[in-house]
C-alpha positions as CSV (number, residue, x, y, z in Angstrom):
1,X,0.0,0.0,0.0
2,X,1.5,3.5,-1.0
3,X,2.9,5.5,1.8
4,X,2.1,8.9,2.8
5,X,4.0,11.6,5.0
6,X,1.8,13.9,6.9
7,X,3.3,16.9,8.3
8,X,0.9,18.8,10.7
9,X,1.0,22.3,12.9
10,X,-1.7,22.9,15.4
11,X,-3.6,25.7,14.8
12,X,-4.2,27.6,18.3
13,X,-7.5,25.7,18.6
14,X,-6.1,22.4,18.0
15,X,-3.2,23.5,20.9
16,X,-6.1,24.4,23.3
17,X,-8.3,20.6,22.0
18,X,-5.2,18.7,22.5
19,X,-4.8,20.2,25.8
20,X,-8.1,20.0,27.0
21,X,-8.2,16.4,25.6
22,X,-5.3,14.8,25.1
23,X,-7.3,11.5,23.9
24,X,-8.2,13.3,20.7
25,X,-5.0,12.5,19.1
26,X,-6.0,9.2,19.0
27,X,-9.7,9.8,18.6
28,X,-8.7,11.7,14.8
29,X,-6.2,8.5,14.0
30,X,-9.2,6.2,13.9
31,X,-11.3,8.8,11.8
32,X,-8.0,8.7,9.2
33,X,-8.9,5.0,9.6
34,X,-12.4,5.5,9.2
35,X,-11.6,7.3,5.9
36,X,-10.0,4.2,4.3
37,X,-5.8,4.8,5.6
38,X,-4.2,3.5,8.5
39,X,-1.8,5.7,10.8
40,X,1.5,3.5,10.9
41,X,3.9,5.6,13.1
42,X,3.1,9.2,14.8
43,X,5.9,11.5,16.2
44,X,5.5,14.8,18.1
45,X,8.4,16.7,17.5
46,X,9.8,20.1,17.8
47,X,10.0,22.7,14.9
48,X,8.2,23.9,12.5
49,X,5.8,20.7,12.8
50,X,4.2,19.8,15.4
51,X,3.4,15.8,14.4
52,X,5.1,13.7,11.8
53,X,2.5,10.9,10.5
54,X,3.6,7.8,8.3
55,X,0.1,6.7,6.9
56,X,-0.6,4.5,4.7
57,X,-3.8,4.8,2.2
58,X,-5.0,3.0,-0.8
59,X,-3.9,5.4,-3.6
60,X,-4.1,9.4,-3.6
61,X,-7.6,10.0,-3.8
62,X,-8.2,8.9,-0.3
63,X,-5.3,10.3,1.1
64,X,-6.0,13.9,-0.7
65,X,-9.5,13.1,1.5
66,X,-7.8,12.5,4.4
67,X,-5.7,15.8,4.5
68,X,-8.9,17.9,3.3
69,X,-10.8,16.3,5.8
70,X,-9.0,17.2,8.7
71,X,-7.5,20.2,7.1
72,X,-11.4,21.9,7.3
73,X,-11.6,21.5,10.7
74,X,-9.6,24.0,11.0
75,X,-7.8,22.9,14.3
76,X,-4.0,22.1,12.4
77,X,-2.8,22.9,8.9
78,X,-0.7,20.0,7.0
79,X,1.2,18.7,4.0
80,X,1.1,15.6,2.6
81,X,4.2,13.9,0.7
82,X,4.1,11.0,-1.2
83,X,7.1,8.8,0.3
84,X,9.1,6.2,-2.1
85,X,10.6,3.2,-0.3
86,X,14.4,3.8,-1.2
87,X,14.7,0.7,-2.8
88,X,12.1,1.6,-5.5
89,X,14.4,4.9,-6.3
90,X,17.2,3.7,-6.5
91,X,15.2,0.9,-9.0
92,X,13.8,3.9,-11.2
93,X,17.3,5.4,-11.6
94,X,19.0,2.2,-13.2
């Protein structure tokens, strides 16, 4: 199943809903699930970012749902990158 890279910042609403409810996190992974893609790894980390998500989806349609989805919510903003295995690069280069 093609991978996907999810990049996400909290809008201040989403920093005062995570706050308030730290569950939600995992509430929203099982609504990307609910969508048709499956969260595979999830990292907060410190930058520009405020989550790194590895998720997997059938093809780009339902990711492109996923991001627009959660994007309209308003609570975080995101970008979505399509992610190659390595292996398969290095393939299309030979």
């Amino acid at each position: 199943m093609p991978t996907y890279i999810l990049l996400s910042t909290l809008s201040p609403q989403g920093v005062g809903t995570l706050k308030a409810n730290p569950d939600r996190l995992k509430e929203v992974n099982t609504e990307i699930e609910q969508m048709g893609a499956r969260v595979v790894e999830q990292w907060a980390v410190l930058g520009p970012y405020d989550f790194v998500n590895i998720v997997e989806a059938p093809d780009e349609k339902v990711i492109a749902r996923v991001s627009m989805e959660l994007g309209a919510r308003g609570t975080a903003h995101f970008q979505t990158l399509t992610a190659i295995p390595v292996d398969e690069f290095l393939a299309l280069l030979k």
